[in-house]
N, C-alpha and C positions, 0 to 999 in steps of 0.2 A: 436624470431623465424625467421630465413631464409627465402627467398626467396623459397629456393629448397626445403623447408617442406613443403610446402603446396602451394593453390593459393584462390584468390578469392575476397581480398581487393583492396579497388581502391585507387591510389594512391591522393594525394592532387590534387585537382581541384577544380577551379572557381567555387563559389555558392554554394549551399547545403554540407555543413559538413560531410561528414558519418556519426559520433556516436553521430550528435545534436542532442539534446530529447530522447536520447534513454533511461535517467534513469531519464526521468522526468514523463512520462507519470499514472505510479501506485503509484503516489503519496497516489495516493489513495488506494488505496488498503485497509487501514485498516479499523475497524471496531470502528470507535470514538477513538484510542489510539491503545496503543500495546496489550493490553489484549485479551485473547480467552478461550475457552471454554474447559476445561477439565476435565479430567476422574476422578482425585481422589475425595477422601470424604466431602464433603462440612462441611463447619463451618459456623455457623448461632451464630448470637447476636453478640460476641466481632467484626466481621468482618473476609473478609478474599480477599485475592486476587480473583479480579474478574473473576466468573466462572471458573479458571482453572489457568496455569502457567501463567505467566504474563512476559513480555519481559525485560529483564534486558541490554541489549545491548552487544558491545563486541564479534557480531558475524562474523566470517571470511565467504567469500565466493571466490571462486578461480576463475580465467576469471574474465572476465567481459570487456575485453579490444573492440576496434574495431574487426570486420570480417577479417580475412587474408583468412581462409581456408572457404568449405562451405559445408553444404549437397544438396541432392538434392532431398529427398522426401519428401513427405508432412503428419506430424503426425506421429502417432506411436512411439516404443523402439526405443533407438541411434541403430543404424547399422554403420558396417566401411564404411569409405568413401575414396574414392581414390585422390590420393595428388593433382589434378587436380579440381576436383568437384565433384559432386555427383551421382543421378543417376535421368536420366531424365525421364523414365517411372515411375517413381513415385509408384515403386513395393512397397507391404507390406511385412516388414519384420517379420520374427519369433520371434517370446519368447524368450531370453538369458539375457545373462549378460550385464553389460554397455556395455563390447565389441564389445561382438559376434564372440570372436577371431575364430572359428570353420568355419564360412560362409566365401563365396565365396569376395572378395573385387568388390564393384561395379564401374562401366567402367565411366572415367570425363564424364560431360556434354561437349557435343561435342561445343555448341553452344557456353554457357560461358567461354569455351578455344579461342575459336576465338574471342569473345568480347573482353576477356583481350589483346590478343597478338596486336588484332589490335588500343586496348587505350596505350598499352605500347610505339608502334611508336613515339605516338605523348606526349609522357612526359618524352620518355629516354635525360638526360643530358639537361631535361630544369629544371627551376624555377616555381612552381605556386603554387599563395597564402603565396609567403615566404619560401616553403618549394621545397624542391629536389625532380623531378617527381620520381614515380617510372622505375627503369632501367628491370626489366623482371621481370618473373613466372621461376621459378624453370632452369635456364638456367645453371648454373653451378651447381658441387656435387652430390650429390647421393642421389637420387631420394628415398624416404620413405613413407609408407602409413601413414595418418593421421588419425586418429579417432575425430572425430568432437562432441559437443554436441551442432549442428546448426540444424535446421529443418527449410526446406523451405515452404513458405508460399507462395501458390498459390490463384488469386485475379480472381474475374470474370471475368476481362477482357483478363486478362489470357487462360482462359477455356473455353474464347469464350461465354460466358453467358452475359444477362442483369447486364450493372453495376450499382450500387449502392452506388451514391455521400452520402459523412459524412458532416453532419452539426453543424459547434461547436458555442455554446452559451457561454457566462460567465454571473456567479451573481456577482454583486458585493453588499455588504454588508455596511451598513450603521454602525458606530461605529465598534468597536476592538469585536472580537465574537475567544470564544477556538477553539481548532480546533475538539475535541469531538463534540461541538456544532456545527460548519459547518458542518462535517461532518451529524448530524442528520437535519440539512436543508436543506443538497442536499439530501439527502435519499428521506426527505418529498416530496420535489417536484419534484422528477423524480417520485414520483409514483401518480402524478398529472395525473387528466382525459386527461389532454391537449396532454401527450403521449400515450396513449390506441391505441393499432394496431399498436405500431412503435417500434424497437429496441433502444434500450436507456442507457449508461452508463454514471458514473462520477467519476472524480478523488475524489470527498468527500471532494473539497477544494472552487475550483472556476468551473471548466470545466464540463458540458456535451454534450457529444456529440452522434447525433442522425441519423438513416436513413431517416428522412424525415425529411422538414421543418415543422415547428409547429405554431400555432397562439398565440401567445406574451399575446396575450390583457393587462387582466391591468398591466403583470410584466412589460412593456416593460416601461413604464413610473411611475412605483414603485410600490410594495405592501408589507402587513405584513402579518405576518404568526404567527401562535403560535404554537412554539416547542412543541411535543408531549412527553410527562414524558413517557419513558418506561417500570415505576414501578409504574405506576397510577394503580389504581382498581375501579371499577365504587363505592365502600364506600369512595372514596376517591373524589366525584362529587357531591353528594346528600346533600340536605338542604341549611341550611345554610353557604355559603360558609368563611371560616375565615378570616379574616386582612391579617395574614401573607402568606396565598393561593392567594388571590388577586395580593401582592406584587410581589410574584415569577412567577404568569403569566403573569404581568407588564415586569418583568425581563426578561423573555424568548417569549416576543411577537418582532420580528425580523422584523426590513426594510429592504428591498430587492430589487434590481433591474435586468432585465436580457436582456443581449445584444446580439442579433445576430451576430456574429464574419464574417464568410463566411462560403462557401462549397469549398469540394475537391473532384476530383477523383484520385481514385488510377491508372488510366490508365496515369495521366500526369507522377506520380513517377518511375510506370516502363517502359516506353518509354524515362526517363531521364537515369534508371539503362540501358539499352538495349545500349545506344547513346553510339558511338566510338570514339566520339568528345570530347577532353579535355579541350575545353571553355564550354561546354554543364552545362547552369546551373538552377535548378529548387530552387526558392527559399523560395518554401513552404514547402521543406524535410523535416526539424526541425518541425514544426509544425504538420503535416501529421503523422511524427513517434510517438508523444505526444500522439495524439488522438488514434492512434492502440497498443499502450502501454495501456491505459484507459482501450482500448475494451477486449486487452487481460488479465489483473487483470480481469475483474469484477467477471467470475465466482470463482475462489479462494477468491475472497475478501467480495464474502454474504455467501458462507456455512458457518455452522456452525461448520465443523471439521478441519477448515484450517484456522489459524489465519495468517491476512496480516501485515507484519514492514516494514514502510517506507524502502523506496529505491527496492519496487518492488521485496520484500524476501516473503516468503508464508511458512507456516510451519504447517504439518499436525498432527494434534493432536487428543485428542477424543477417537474414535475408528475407526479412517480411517487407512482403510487397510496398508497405506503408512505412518502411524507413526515407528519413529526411536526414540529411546532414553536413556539419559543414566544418570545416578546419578551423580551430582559434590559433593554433599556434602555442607555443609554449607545453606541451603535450598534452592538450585539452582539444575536444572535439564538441561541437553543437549539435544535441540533436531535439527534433521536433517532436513532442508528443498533444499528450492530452490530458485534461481534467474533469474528473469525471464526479456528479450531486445528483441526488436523489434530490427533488426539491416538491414542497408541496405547493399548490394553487390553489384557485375557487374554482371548484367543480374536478379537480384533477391531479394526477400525481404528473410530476413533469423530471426527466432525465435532462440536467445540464450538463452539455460535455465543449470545453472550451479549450481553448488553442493554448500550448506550453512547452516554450523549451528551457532546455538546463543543460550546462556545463558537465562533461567527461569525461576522465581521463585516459584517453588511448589505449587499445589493448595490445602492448609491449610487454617484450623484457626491464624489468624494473631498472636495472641501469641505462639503456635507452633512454628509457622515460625522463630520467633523471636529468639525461643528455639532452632529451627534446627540451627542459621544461627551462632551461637558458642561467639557473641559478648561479651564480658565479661561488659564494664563500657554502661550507658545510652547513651552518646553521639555518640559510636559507632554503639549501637543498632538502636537509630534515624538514625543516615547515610545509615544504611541498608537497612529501609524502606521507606525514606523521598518520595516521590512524588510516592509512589505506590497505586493504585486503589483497593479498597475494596469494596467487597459487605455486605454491613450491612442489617439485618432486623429489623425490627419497629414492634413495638406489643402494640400497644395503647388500654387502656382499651377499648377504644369503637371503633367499626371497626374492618376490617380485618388487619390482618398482612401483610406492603407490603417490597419492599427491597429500598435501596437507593443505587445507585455509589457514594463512596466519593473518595476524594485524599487526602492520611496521608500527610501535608505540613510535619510535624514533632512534636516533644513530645511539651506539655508547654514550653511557651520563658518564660524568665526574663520580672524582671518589665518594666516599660515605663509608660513615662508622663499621659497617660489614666489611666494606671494601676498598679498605683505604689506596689499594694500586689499584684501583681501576681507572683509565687511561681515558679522558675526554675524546670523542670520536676516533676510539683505539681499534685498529682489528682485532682478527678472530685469536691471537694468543695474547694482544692485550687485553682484551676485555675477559674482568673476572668477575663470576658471579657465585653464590651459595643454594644448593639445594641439601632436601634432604632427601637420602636413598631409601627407599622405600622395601627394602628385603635385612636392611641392616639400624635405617633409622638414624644411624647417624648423619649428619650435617659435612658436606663434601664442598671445599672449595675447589673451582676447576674453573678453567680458561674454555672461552665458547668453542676453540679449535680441538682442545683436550677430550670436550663432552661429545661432540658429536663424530671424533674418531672413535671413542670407548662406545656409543650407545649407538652408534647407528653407522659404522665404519664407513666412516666418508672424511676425507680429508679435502 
């Protein structure tokens, strides 16, 4: 795009990147994987994708690049924006369409015109950073309105309020842990007493970050934690507790550590966005953006009618007002979401949220699905479902019925030195596998039909 289409990116300067961190911050976003919660029929016993359509990948989203152009109110529907910038009274705009083509075009921001013109001075026909200042805003051609999907984002300090410095922490994790699994141990412990009366979010990976400093005590020099089963049922607690129960809260009892990184305020980044000086360099940019990415995921990324996909995508599902969708065929489903960037400008911080849809997988009975998905031979059939999340239920004669998350790796393998009869996509009493019994320790060969009459009487 042109110069003369629009205005509002800065050209390359000393320190702070523009678009660093901007697509790293909602790493987190999801919800333990790509899985979310959906509206069709559920499938109980054989399994089925968990709660709803499940992310298959493969989705386009358009934009996404740095800020050229910008808006200039804060919230609300896109409104047009004038090729200049946006609108500095920060008016509410009406109900319409993405465009709004029918409303009035709102007048540049006076201010952020003068910011630009007078950073352009000082980087026409030079070099910085390697790269060719920028030479003007719209100085040549034919001046055209832009329609923007930027929203600006106004900060306390801004508005002249009390501000309020972000404090980022990191866990770091002792041994290799999934990222389902990180994920429900940053859950656990941001809902830790230690944040009570404080604003609190995390990427669901390593990062939280908080409005207030908090007291470490024993994380700061290690602790453990044990992952909470989200399909536990209190029949699942009482008596005598089994071998193989013991074992998997061995497995899922977690070492942890947590580090107090620093603080920031947001007044040092837009007194660097404001600066008309082309050395002017703030080097905590990238990092600052990370954490207001984090803050802006987190409400999409706990309800439960918007499932979040890596790279800061959100897709509303369910029964929220703002699901879009459409049939592919083959047991996949289109749906419409969004993507969502904290992006920095001259004179402003700007919210980029752009249009994205991605590929589904139906929320069926996984043999359904199977059935939807057209594969004629097994190998194919496996390729279709290989690493997708099901929800299974358990119905052991004694106790309640509770559910499990599993992941299909894939149908029965071939033999192998363990297991030299085990039977290429064999059923449940051809396929043989080795564990070890964990009250005895020894090493038990058993057939998948054998193991789950003996452990969990279900035939």
């Amino acid at each position: 795009m042109s110069d003369n289409a629009n205005r509002g990116g800065r050209g390359g300067r000393g320190g702070f990147r523009g678009d660093r961190g901007g697509d790293r911050g909602g790493r987190g976003g999801g919800r333990g994987g790509n899985q979310y919660r959906g509206n069709s029929q559920p499938g109980r016993g054989g399994g089925q994708p968990r709660g709803g359509y499940q992310y298959r990948g493969g989705d386009q989203s358009r934009g996404g690049g740095p800020p050229r152009g910008g808006g200039g109110f804060r919230g609300g529907p896109p409104v047009d924006m004038a090729v200049r910038s946006g609108n500095p009274q920060n008016t509410a705009p009406e109900i319409g369409d993405v465009y709004l083509r029918d409303k009035p075009i709102l007048a540049p921001d006076a201010n952020v015109t003068n910011a630009e013109d007078a950073l352009v001075q000082q980087t026409k026909g030079k070099m910085i950073d390697g790269m060719p200042g920028r030479s003007g805003y719209g100085t040549k051609g034919k001046k055209i309105v832009l329609r923007t999907n930027y929203f600006q984002l106004q900060t306390a300090f801004e508005a002249n309020k009390p501000e309020v410095p972000l404090y980022r922490y990191d866990v770091n994790i002792t041994g290799d842990l999934s990222r389902p699994k990180r994920r429900r141990l940053l859950t656990q412990l941001v809902a830790d007493a230690r944040f009570n009366g404080i604003s609190v979010a995390t990427d669901g990976a390593r990062i939280i970050v908080t409005t207030a400093k908090i007291e470490l005590g024993s994380w700061a020099t290690g602790d453990s934690i044990l992952l909470a089963d989200p399909s536990a049922t209190a029949s699942d607690v009482t008596g005598t507790v089994p071998a193989h129960v013991q074992a998997a809260c061995k497995r899922n009892t977690i070492r942890f550590k947590v580090d107090y990184i620093t603080s920031y305020t947001l007044s040092q980044m837009i007194s660097y966005l404001h600066s008309t000086s082309a050395t002017a360099i703030y080097d905590a940019g990238g990092d600052l953006i990370q954490l207001l990415n984090i803050i802006m995921c987190k409400r999409p990324s706990t309800v439960g009618d918007v499932t979040a996909v890596a790279g800061n995508k959100f897709y509303p599902n369910q029964v929220h007002p703002g699901k879009k969708f459409m049939a592919l065929g083959g047991g996949l489903t289109a749906l419409r979401g969004y993507y969502s960037s904290v992006r920095p400008a001259v004179g402003r911080m700007l919210l980029n949220l752009n249009v994205s849809t991605g590929a589904f997988y139906n929320n069926d009975p996984i043999i359904k699905l199977v059935e939807q998905s057209g594969k004629s031979t097994l190998p194919l059939k496996e390729a279709f479902i290989r690493m997708l999340k099901v929800e299974v239920l358990y119905q052991p004669s004694k106790g309640d019925a509770f559910t499990k998350i599993k992941t299909i790796i894939g149908f029965a393998p071939g033999p192998d030195k363990k297991t030299p009869k085990r039977k290429r996509f064999g059923n449940s009493k051809e396929t043989r596998f080795s564990y070890t019994d964990a009250s005895t320790g020894k090493v038990i060969e058993t057939s998948v039909f054998d193991y789950f009459r003996a452990r969990h009487s279900i035939t």
